[in-house]
Backbone as CSV, one residue per row, in Angstrom:
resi,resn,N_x,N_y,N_z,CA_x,CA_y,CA_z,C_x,C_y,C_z
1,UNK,-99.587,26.979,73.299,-100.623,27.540,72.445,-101.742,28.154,73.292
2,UNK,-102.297,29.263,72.702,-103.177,29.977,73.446,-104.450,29.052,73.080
3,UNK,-105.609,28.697,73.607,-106.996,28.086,72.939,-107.983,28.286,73.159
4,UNK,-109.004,29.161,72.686,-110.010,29.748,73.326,-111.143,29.011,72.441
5,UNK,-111.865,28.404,72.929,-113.075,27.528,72.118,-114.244,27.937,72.933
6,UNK,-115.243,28.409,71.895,-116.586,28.868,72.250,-117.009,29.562,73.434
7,UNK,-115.855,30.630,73.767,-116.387,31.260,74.869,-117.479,32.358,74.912
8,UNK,-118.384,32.049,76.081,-119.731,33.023,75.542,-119.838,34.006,76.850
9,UNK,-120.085,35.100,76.209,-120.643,36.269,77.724,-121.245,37.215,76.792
10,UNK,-122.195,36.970,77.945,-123.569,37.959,77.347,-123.981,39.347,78.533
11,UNK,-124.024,40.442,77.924,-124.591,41.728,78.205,-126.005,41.725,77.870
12,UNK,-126.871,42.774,78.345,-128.318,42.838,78.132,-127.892,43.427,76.577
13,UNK,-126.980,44.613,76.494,-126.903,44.593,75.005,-125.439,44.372,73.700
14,UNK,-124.870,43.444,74.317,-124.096,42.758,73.586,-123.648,41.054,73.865
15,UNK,-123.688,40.398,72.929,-122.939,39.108,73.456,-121.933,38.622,72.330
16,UNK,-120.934,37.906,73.096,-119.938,37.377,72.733,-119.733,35.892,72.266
17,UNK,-118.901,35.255,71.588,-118.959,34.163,71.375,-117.466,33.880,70.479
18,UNK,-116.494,33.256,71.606,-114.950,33.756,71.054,-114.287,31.964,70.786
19,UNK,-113.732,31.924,69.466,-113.095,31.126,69.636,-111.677,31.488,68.567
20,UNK,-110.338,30.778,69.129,-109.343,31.325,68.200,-108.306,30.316,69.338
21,UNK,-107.501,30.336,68.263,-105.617,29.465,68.155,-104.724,30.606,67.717
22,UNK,-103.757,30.975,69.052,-102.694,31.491,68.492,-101.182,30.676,68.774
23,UNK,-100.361,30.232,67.980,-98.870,29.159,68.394,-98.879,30.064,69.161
24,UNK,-97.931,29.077,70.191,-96.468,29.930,70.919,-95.594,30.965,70.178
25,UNK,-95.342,31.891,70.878,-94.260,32.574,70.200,-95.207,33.571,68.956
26,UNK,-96.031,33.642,68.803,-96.541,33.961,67.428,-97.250,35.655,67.967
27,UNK,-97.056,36.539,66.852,-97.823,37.747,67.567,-99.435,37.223,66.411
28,UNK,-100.127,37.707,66.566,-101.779,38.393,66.552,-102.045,39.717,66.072
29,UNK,-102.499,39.750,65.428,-102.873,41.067,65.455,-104.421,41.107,65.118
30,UNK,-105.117,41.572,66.338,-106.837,41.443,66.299,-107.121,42.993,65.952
31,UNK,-107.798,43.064,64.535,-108.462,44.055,63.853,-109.898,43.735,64.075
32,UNK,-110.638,44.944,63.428,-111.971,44.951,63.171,-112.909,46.504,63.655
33,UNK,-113.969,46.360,63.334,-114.608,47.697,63.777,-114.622,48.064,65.267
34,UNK,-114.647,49.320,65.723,-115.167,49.984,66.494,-115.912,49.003,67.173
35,UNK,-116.209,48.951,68.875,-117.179,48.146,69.444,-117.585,46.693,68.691
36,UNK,-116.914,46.482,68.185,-117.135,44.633,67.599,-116.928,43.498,68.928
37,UNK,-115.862,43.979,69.788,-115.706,43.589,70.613,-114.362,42.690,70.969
38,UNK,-113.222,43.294,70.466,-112.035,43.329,70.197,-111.153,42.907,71.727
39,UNK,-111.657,44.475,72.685,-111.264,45.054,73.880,-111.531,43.709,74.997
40,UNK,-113.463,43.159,74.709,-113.513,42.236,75.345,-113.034,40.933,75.253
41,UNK,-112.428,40.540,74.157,-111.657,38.977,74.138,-110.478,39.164,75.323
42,UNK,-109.865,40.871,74.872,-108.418,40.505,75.893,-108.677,40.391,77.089
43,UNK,-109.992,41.241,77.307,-110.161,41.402,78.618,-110.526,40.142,79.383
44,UNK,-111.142,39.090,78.491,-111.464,37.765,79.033,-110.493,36.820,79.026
45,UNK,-109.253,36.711,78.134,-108.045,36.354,78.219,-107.585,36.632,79.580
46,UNK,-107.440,37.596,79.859,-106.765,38.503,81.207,-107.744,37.940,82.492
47,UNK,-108.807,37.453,82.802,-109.510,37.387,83.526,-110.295,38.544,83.938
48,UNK,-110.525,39.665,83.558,-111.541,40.298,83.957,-112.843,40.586,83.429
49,UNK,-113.028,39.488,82.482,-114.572,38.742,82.327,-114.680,37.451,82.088
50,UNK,-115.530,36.963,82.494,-115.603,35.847,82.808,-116.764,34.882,81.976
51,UNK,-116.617,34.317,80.496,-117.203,33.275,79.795,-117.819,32.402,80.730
52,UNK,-119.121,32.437,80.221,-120.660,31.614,80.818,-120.477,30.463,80.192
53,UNK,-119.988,30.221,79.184,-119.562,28.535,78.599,-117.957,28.914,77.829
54,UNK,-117.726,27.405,77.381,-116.558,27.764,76.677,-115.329,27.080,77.553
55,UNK,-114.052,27.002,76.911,-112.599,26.692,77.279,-111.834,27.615,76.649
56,UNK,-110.717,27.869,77.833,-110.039,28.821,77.897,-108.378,28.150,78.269
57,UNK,-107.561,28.375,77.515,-105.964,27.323,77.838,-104.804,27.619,77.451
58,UNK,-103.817,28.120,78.080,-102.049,28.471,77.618,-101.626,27.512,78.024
59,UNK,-101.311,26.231,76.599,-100.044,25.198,76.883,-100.857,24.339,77.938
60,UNK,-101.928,24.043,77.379,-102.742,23.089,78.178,-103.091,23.307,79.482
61,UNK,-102.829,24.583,80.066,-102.782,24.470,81.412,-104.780,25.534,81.074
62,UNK,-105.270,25.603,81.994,-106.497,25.947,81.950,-107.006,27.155,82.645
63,UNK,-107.062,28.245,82.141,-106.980,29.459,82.686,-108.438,30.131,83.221
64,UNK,-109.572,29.315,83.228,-110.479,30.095,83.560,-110.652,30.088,84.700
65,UNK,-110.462,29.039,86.183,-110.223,28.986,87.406,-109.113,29.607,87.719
66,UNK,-108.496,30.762,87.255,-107.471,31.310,88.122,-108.072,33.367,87.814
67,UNK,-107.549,33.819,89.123,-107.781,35.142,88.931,-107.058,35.927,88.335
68,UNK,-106.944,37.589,87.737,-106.363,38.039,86.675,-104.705,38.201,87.281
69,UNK,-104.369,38.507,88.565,-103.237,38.019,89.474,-102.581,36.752,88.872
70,UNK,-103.604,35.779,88.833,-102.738,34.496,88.779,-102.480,33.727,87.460
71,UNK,-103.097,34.647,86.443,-102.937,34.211,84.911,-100.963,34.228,84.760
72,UNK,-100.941,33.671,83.742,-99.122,33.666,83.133,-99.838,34.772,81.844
73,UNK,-100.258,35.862,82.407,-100.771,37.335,81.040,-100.116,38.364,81.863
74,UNK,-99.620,39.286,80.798,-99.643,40.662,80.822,-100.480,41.782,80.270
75,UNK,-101.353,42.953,80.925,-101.944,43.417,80.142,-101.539,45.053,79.950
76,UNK,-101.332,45.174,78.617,-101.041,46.580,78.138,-102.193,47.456,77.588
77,UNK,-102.358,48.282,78.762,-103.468,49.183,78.779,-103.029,50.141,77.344
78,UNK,-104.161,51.146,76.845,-104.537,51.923,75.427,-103.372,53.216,76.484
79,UNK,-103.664,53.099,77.580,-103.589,54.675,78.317,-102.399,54.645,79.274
80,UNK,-101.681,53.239,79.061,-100.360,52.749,79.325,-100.196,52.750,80.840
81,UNK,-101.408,52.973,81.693,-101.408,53.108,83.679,-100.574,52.994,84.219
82,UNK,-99.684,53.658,83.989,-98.653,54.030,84.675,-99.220,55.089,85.661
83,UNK,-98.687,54.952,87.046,-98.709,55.725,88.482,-97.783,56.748,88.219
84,UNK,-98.325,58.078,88.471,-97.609,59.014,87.604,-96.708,59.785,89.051
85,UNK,-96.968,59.137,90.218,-95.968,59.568,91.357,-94.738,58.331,91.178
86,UNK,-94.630,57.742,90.780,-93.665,56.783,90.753,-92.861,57.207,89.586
87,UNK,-91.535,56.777,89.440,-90.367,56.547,88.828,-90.596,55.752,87.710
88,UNK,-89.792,55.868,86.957,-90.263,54.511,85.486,-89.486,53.266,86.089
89,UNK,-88.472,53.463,87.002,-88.090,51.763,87.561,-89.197,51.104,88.184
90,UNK,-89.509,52.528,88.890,-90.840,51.717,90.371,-91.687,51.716,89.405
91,UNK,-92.697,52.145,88.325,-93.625,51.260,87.928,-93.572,50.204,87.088
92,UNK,-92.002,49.920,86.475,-91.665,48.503,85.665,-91.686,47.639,86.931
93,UNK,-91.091,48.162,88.352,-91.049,47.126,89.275,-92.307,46.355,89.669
94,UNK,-93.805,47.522,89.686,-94.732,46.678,89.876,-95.077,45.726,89.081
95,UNK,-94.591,45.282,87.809,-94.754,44.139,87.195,-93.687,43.097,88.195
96,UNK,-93.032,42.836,88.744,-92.609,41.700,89.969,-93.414,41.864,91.590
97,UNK,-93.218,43.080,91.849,-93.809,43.265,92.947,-94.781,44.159,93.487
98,UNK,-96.169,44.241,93.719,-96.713,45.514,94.221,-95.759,46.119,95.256
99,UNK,-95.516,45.344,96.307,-94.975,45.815,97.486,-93.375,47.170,97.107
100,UNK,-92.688,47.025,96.068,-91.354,47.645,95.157,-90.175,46.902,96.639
101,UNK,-90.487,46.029,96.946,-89.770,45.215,98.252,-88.508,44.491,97.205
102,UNK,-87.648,45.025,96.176,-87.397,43.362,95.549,-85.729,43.884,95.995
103,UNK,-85.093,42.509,95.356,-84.007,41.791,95.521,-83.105,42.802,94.543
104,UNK,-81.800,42.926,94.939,-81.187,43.513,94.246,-80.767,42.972,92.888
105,UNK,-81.110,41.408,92.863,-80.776,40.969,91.306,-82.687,41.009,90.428
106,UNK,-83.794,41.055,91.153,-84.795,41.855,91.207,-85.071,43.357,90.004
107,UNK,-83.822,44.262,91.063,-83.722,45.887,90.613,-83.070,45.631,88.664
108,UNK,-81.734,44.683,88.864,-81.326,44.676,87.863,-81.884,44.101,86.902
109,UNK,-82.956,43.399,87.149,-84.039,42.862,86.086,-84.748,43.877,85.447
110,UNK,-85.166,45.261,86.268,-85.387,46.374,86.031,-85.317,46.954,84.920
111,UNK,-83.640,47.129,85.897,-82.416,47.678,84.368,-83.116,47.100,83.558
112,UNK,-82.741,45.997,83.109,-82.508,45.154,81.789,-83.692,45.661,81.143
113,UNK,-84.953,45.826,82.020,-86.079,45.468,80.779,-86.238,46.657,80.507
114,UNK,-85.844,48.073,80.853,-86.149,49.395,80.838,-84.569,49.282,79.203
115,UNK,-84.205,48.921,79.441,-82.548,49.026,78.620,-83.085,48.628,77.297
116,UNK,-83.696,47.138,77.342,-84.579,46.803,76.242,-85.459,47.475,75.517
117,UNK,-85.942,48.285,76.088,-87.155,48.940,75.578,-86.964,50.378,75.082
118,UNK,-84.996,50.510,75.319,-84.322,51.618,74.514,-84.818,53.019,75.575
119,UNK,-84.987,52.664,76.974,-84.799,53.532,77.816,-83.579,53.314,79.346
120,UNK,-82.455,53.059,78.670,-81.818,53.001,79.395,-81.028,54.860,79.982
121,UNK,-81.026,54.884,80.901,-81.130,56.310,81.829,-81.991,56.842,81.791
122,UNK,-83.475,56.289,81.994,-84.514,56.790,82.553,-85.056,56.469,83.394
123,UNK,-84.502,55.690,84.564,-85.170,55.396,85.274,-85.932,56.374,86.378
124,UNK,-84.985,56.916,86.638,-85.520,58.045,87.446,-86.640,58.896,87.079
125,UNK,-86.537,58.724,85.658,-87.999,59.808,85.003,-89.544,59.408,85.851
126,UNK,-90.310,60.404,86.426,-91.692,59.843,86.366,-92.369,60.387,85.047
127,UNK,-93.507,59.375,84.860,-94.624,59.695,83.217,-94.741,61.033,82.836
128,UNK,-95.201,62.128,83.969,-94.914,63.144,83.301,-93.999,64.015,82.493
129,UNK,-92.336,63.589,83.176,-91.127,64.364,81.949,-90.501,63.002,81.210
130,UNK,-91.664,62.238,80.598,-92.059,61.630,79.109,-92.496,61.935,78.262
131,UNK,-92.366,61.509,77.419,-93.359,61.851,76.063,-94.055,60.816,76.098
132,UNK,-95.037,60.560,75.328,-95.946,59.370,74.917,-95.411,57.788,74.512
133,UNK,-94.678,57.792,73.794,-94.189,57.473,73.484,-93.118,56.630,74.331
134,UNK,-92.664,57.201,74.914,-91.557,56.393,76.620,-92.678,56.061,77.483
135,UNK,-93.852,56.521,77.220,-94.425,56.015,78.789,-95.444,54.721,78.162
136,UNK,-95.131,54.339,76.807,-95.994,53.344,76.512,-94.709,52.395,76.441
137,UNK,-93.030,52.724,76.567,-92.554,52.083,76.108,-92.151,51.511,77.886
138,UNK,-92.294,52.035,79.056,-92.705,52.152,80.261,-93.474,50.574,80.714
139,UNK,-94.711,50.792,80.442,-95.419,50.354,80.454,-94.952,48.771,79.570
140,UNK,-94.718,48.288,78.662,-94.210,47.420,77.893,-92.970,46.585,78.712
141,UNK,-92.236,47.501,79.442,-91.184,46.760,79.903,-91.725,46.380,81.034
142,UNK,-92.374,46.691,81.541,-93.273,46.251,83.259,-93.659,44.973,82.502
143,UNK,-94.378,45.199,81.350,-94.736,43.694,80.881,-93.780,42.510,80.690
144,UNK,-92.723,42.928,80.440,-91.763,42.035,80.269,-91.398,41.671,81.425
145,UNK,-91.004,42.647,81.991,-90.082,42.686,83.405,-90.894,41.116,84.277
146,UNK,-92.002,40.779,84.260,-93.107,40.301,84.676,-92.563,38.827,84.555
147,UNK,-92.270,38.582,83.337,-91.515,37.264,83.032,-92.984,36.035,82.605
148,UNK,-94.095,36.820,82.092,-95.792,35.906,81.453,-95.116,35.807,80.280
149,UNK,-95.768,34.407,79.598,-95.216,33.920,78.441,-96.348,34.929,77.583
150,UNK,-97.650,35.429,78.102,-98.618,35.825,77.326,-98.542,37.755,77.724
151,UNK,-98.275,38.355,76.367,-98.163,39.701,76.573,-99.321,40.168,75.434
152,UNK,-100.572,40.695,76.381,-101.226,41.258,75.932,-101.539,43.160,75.809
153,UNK,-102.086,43.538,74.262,-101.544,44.993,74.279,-102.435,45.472,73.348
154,UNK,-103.629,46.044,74.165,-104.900,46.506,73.799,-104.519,47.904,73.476
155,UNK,-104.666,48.096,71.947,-104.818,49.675,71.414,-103.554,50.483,71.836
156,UNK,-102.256,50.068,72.040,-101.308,50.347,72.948,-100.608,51.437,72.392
157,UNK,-101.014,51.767,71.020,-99.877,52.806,70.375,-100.755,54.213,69.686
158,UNK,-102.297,53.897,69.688,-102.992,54.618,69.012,-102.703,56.040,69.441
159,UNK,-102.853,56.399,70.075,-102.422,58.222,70.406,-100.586,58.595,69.862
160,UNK,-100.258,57.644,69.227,-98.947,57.955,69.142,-99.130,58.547,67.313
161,UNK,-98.027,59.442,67.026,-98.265,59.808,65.791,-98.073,58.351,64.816
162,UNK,-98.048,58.233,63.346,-97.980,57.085,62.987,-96.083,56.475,62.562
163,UNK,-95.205,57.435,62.410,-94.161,56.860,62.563,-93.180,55.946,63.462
164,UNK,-93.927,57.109,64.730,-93.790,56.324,66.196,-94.860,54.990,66.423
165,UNK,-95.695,54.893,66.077,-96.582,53.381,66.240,-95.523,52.491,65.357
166,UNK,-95.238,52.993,64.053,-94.648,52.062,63.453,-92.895,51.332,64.272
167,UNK,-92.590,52.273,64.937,-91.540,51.723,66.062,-91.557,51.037,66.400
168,UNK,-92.595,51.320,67.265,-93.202,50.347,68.889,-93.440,49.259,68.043
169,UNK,-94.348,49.020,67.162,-94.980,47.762,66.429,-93.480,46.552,66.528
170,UNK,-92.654,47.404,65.488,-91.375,46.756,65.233,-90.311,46.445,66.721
171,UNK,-90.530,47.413,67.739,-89.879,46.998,68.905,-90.579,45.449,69.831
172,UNK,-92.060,45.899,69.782,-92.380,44.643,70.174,-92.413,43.243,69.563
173,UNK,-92.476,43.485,68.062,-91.696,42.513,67.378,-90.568,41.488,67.750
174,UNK,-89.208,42.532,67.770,-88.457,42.163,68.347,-87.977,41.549,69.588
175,UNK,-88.887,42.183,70.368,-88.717,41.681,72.007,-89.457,40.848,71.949
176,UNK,-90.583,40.142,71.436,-91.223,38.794,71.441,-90.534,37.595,71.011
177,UNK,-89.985,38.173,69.761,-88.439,37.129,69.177,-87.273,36.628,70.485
178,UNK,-86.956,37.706,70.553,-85.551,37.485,71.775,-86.084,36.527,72.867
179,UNK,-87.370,37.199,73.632,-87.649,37.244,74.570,-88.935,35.355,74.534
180,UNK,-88.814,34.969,73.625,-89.992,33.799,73.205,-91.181,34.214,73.726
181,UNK,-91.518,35.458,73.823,-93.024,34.871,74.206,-94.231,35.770,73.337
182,UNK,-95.728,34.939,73.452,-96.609,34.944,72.485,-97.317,36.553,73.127
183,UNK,-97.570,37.078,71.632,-97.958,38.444,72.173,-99.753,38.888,71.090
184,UNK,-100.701,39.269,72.056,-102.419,39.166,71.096,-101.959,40.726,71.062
185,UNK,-102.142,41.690,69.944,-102.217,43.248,69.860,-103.151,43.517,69.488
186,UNK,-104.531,43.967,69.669,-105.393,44.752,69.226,-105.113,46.138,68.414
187,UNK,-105.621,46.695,67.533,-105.131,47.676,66.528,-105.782,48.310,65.541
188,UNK,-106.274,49.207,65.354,-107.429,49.504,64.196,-106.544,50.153,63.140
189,UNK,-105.593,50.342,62.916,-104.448,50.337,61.567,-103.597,49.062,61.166
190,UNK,-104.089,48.460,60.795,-104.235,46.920,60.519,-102.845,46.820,59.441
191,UNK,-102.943,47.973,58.212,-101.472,48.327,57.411,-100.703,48.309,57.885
192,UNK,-100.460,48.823,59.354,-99.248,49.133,59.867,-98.560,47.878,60.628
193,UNK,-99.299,46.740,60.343,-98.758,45.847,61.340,-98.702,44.558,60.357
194,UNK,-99.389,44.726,58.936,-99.569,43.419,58.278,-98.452,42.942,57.481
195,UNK,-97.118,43.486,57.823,-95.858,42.706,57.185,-95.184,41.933,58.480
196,UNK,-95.667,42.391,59.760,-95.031,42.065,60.947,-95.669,40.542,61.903
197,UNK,-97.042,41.190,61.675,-97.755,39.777,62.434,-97.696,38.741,61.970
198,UNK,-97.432,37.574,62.440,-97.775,36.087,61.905,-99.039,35.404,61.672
199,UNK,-99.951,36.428,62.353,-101.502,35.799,62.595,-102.361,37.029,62.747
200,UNK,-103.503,37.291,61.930,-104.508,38.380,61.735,-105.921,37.414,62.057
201,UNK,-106.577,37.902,63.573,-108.157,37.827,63.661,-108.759,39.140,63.830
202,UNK,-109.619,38.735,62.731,-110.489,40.079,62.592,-111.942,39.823,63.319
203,UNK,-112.141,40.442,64.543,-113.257,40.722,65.213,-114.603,41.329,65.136
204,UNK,-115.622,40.868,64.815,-116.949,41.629,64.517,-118.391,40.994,65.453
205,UNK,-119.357,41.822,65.983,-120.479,41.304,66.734,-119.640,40.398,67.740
206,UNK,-118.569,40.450,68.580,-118.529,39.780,69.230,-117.906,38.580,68.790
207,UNK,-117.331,38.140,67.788,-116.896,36.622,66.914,-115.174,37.089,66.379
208,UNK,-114.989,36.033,66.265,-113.992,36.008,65.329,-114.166,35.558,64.512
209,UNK,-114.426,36.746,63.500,-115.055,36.154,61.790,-114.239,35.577,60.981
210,UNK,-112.590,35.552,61.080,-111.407,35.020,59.928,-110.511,34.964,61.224
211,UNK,-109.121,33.891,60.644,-108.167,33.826,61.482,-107.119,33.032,60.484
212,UNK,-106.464,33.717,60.549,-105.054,33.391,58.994,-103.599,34.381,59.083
213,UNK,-103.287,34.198,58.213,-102.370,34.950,57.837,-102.855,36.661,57.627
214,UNK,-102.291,37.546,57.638,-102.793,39.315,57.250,-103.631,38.904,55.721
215,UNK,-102.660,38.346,55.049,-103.490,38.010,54.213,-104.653,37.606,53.745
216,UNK,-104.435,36.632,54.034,-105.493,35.581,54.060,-106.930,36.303,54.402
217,UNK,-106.614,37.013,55.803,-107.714,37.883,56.335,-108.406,39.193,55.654
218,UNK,-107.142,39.904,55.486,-107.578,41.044,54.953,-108.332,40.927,53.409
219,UNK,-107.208,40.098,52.646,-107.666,40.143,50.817,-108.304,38.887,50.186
220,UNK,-108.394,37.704,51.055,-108.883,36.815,50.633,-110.031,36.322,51.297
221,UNK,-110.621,36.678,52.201,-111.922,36.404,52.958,-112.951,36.731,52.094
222,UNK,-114.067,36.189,52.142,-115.321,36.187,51.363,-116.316,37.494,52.224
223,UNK,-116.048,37.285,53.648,-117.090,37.922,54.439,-117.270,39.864,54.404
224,UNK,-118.811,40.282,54.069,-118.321,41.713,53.390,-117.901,42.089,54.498
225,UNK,-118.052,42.059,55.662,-117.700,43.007,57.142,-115.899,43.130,56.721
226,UNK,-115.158,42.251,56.405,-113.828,42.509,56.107,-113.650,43.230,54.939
227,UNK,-114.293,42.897,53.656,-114.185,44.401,52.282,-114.704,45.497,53.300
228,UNK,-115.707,45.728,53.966,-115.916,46.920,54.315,-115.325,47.374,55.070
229,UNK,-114.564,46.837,55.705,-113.437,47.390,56.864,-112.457,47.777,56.355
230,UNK,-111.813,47.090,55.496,-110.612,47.101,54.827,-110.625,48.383,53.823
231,UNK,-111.417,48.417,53.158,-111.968,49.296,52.325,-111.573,48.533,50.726
């Protein structure tokens, strides 16, 4: 289980104050406005901010003494950072190795996770003779390839038209199933994901104002910041 209890970080003009439970195995899907502060939970999940109070824990083990290197997280950038001189093997590979030094049963881990992600004979492609679409799906298998029980995936599909988000949504679905592991998605089309997620926190000022079912969150919450979001 992921467990984040009362974590606080403060800006001169914003502060935070995060707490939330997601099971094992379970996807997330964190909605809410613009700048609520969505971007910064993952980013503090991930280690690259760092809560002034608070507990932070995957499966009891305690994640705020370790650096963003040494977390069991993956993080899936909005803009998918992929190294656009590299190959789509060599940048799934940097999810095992910076050095691209690996083992030939290593390479075929490669394969596999590029195959998964319904790009099998692309390895050779670099990001540019991609579409959008392959290079987020790129990017996703580096996450896997990685072998973190925690796959995180900030804004990961938004530039994609909406049939294609609705893919990816359903591909990572799937590969969290197969693959057991727990995945947080950030997302500001909240429709497109609320038959799929198991768990909806909706983010505002920095909080997690609801944490339930899509439901639960979206149509049954009292708080207006969710009618007004929702519309």
């Amino acid at each position: 289980m992921l467990l984040i209890d009362h974590c606080r970080l403060t800006w001169p003009d914003f502060k935070a104050n995060y707490s939330l439970r997601v099971e094992t195995g379970a996807l997330c899907a964190v909605v809410g406005p613009s700048g609520g502060g969505k971007t910064t939970l993952l980013h503090m999940i991930a280690g690259f901010e760092k809560p002034e109070s608070g507990t932070l824990s995957l499966d009891s083990h305690d994640l705020l003494p370790l650096a963003p290197s040494e977390r069991p997280v993956a993080l899936v950038f909005q803009d998918h950072n992929l190294f656009p001189h590299l190959r789509a093997d060599e940048n799934v590979a940097l999810g095992l190795k910076p050095s691209l030094k690996l083992s030939a049963d290593e390479w075929l881990a490669v394969a596999e996770a590029l195959d998964a992600v319904g790009l099998k004979g692309f390895k050779k492609r670099r990001p540019g003779e991609m579409s959008g679409g392959q290079r987020q799906r790129v990017a996703l298998a580096r996450a896997l390839v990685s072998g973190r029980p925690l796959i995180l995936l900030d804004e990961p599909f938004s530039n994609l038209d909406p049939g294609l988000r609705r893919d990816m949504i359903e591909l990572v679905d799937s590969l969290r199933r197969k693959r057991h592991v727990t995945v947080v998605m950030t997302i500001h089309t909240p429709e497109e994901i609320v038959d799929v997620a198991d768990q909806m926190a909706f983010v505002a000022n920095g909080e997690v104002i609801a944490s339930g079912t899509p439901k639960e969150v979206l149509h049954n919450h009292p708080d207006p910041r969710i009618a007004a979001f929702s519309g």
